[in-house]
C-alpha positions as CSV (number, residue, x, y, z in Angstrom):
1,X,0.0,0.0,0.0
2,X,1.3,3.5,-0.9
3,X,2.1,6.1,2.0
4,X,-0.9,8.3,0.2
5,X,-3.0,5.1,0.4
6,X,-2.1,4.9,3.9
7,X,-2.6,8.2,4.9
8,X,-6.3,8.3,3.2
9,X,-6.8,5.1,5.6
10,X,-5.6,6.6,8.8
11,X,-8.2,9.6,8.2
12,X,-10.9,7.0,8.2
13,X,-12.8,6.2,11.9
14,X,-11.4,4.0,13.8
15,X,-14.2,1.5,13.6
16,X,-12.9,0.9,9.6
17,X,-9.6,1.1,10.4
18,X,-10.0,-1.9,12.9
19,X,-12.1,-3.8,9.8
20,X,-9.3,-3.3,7.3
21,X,-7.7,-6.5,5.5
22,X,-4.3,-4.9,5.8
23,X,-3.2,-5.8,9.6
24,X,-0.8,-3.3,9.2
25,X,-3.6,-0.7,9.0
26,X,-5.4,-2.9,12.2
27,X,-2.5,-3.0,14.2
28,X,-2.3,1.6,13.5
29,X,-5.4,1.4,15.4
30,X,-4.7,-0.9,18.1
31,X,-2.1,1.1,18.5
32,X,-3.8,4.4,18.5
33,X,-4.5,6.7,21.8
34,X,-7.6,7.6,20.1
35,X,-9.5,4.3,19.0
36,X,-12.5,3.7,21.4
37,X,-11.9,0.7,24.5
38,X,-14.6,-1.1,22.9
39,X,-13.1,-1.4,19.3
40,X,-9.6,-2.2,21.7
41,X,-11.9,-5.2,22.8
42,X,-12.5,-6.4,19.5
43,X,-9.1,-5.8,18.1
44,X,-7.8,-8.1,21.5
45,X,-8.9,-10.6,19.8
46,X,-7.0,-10.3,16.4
47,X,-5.9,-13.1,14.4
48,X,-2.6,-11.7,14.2
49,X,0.0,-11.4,17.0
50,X,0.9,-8.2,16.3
51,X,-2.0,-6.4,16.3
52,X,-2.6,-8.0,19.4
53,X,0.3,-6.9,20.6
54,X,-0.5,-3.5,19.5
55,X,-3.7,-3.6,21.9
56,X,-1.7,-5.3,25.2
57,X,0.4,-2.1,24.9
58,X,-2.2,0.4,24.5
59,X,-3.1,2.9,27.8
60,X,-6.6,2.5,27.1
61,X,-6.9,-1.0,26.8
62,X,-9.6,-2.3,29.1
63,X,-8.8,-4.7,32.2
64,X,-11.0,-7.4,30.5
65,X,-8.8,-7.0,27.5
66,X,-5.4,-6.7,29.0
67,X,-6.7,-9.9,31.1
68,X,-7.7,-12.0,28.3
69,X,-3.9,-10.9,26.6
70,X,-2.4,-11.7,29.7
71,X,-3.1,-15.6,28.8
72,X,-2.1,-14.9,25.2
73,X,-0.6,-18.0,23.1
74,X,2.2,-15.3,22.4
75,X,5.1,-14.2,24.9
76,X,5.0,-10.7,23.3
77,X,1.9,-10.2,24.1
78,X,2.0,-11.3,27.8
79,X,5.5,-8.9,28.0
80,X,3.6,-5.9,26.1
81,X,0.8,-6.8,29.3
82,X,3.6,-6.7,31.4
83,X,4.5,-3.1,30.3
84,X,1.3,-1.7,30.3
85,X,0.7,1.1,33.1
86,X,-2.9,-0.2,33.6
87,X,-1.6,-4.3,34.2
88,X,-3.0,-4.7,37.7
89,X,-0.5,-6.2,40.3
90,X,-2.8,-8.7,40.0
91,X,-1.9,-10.2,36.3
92,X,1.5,-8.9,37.0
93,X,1.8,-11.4,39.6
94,X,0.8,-14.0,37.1
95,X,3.0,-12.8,34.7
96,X,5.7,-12.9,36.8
97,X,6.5,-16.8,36.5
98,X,6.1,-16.4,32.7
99,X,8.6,-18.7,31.6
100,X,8.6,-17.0,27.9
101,X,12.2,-16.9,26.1
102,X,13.4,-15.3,23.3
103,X,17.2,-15.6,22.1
104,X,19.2,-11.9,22.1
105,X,21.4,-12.0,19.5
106,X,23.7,-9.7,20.7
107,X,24.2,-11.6,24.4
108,X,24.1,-14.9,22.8
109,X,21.7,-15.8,25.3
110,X,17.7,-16.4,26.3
111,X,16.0,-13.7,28.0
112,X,12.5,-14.2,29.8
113,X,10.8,-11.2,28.5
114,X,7.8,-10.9,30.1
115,X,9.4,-11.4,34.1
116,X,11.8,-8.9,32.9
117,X,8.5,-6.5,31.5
118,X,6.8,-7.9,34.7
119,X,9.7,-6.4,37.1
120,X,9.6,-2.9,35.7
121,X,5.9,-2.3,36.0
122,X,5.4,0.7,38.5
123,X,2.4,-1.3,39.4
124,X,3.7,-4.4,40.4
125,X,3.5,-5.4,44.3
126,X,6.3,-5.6,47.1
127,X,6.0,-9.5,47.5
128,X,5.8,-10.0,43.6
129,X,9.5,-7.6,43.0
130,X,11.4,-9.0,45.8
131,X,10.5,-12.4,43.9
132,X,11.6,-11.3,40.6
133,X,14.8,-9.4,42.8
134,X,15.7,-13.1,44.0
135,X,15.4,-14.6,40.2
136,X,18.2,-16.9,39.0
137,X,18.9,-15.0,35.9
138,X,20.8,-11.9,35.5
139,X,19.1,-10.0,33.2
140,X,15.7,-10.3,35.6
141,X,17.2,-9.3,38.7
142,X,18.6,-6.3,36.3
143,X,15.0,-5.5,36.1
144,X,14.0,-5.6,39.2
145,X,17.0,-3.2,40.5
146,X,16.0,-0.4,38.2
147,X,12.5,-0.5,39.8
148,X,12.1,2.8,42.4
149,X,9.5,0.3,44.6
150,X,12.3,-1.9,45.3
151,X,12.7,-2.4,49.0
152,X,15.9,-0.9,50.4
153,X,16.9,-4.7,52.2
154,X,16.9,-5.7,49.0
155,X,18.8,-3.2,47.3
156,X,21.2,-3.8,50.2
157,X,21.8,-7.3,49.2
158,X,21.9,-6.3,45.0
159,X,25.0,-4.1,45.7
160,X,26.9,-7.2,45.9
161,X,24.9,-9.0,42.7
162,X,27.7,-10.6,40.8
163,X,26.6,-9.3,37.7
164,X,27.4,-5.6,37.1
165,X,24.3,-4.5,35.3
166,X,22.3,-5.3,38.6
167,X,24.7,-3.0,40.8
168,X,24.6,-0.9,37.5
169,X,20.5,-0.4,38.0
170,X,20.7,-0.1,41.8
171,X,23.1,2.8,41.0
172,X,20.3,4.9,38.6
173,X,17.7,4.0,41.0
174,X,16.1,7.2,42.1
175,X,15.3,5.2,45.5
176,X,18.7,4.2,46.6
177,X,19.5,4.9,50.2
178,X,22.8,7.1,49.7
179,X,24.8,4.3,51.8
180,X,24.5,2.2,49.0
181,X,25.5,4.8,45.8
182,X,28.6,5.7,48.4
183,X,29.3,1.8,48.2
184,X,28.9,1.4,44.8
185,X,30.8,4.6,44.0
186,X,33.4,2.4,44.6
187,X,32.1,-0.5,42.3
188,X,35.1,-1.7,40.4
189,X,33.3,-1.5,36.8
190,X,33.8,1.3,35.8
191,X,30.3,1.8,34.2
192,X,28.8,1.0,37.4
193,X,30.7,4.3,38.8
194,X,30.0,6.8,35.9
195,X,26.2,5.8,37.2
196,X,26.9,6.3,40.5
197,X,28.5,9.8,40.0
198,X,25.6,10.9,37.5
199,X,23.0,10.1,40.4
200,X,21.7,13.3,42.5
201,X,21.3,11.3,45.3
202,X,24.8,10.4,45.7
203,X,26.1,11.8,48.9
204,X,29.3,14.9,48.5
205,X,31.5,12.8,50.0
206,X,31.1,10.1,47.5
207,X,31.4,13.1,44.5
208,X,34.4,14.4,46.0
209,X,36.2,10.8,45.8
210,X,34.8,10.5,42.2
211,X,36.4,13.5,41.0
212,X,39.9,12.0,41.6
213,X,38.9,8.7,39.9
214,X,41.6,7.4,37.5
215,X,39.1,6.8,34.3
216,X,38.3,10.3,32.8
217,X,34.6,8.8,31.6
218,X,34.1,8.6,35.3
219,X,35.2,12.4,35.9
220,X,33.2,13.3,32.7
221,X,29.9,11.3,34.0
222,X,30.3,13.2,37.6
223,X,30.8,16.7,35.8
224,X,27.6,16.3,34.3
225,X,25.7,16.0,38.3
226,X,23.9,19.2,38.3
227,X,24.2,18.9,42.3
228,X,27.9,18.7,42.1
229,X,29.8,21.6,44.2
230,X,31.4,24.4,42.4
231,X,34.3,23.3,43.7
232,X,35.1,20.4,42.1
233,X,33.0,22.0,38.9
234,X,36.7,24.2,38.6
235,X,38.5,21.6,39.5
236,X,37.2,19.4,36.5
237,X,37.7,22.3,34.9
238,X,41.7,22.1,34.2
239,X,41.1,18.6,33.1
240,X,43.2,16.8,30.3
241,X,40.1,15.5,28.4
242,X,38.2,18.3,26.6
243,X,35.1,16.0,27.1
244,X,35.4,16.7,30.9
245,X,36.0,20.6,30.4
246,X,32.7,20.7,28.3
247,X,31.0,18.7,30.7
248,X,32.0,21.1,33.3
249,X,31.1,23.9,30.8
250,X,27.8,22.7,30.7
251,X,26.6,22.2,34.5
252,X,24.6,25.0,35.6
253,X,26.4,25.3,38.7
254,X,29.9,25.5,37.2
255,X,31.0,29.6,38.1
256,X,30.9,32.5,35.6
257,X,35.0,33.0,36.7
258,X,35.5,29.2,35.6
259,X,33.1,29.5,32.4
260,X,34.9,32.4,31.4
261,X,38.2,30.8,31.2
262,X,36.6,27.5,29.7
263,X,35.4,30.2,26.7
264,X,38.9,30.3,26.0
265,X,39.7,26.7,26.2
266,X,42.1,25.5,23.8
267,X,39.4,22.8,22.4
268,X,36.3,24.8,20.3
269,X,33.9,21.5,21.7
270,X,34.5,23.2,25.3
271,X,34.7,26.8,24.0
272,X,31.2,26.6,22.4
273,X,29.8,25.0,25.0
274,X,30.7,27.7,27.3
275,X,30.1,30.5,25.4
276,X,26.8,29.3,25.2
277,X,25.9,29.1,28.6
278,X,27.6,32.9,29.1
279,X,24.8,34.4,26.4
């Protein structure tokens, strides 16, 4: 179908958009913010995945629907369920033994899908996260650290997670006690630090140590911590790696004294970046 064809479709109501043949055209209106719950209902029941899909992940998706999809014959609909900000804790409690793979090319490796979709769901209860927390695969527990509901014993125990992505996610969680991100400032991944330092809940004392950390992408990751102290902002500022001067030059608490000599930096990247914030 031609893009004209398929923009004379989309203008149709949704009603004929959910009757087309073309389940490309169904799948735009499962899809769409604006197509009725009841014709969401209808659609649920689609004959191809993906439309179906289309509908698991829609915001106005009715609880019957998103219940009925929650038993669907395909895992990408049950993670799409999973991912949906109206799943109840209820199905999310279901979904959260889902034992749906799918290979990741890149890793080499399964992932379950829809207990990793299950343990990011803002909606999912206390009992139900601290199980997926205590899963035997990495890339669940990953999941589960990233999640602001997380409970802080938990977290506690997940600093020490031997894989680094899970100390990674405990590190961007906006609910970690600042014991733990002045732990994990100290992570030996390097990754795991840069996360640490971008964090505004990471204590001063943790920043200060960051700032005399031996990999610049550390220094660089800090510099960009808009509640870093001016101090270590001019510090930074001298710096080998222009990438850490125009990080510096672009923190809103980095002094009009340091900016102005960071407008003269040797490197334009920094010079422009701090010229900019002097307009």
């Amino acid at each position: 179908m031609s893009d004209q064809a398929m923009e004379n479709r989309e203008k149709i109501n949704p009603e004929e958009l959910a009757r087309a043949w073309d389940w490309h055209v169904r799948r735009k209106a499962a899809w769409s913010a604006d197509t009725p719950e009841m014709i969401l209902d209808e659609l649920s029941k689609d004959k191809v995945q993906w439309v179906r899909e289309a509908v698991a992940g829609n915001a106005r998706a009715s609880p019957q629907a998103l219940a009925r999809l929650a038993e669907d014959s395909s895992g990408y609909v049950r993670a799409a369920v999973a991912l949906n900000r109206r799943a109840s804790s209820e199905l999310l409690e279901m979904l959260a033994s889902d034992e749906m793979v799918d290979y990741d090319g890149t890793l080499h490796k399964n992932r379950y899908l829809v207990k990793e979709a299950a343990a990011k769901s803002p909606n999912i209860n206390s009992r139900t996260l601290d199980y997926l927390a205590r899963d035997s695969d990495e890339h669940v527990r990953a999941a589960a650290a990233n999640n602001p509901l997380l409970s802080a014993e938990l977290m506690s125990r997940m600093v020490k997670d031997v894989f680094w992505e899970v100390r990674n996610n405990i590190a961007c969680n906006p609910s970690t006690p600042e014991d733990l991100l002045i732990y994990l400032s100290a992570d030996r991944i390097m990754d795991v630090r840069m996360t640490a330092a971008q964090n505004p809940r990471t204590p001063a004392q943790a920043l200060a140590t960051l700032a005399a950390d031996k990999s610049w992408e550390v220094r660089e990751a800090l510099a960009r911590n808009e509640k870093l102290d001016g101090r270590i902002l001019d510090e930074l500022a001298g710096h080998w790696s222009w990438m850490v001067r125009a990080a510096v030059a672009e923190n809103p608490n980095t002094s009009a004294e340091t900016l102005k000599r960071l407008a003269e930096d040797q490197d334009q990247s920094v010079q422009k970046a701090a010229r900019g914030r002097m307009v």
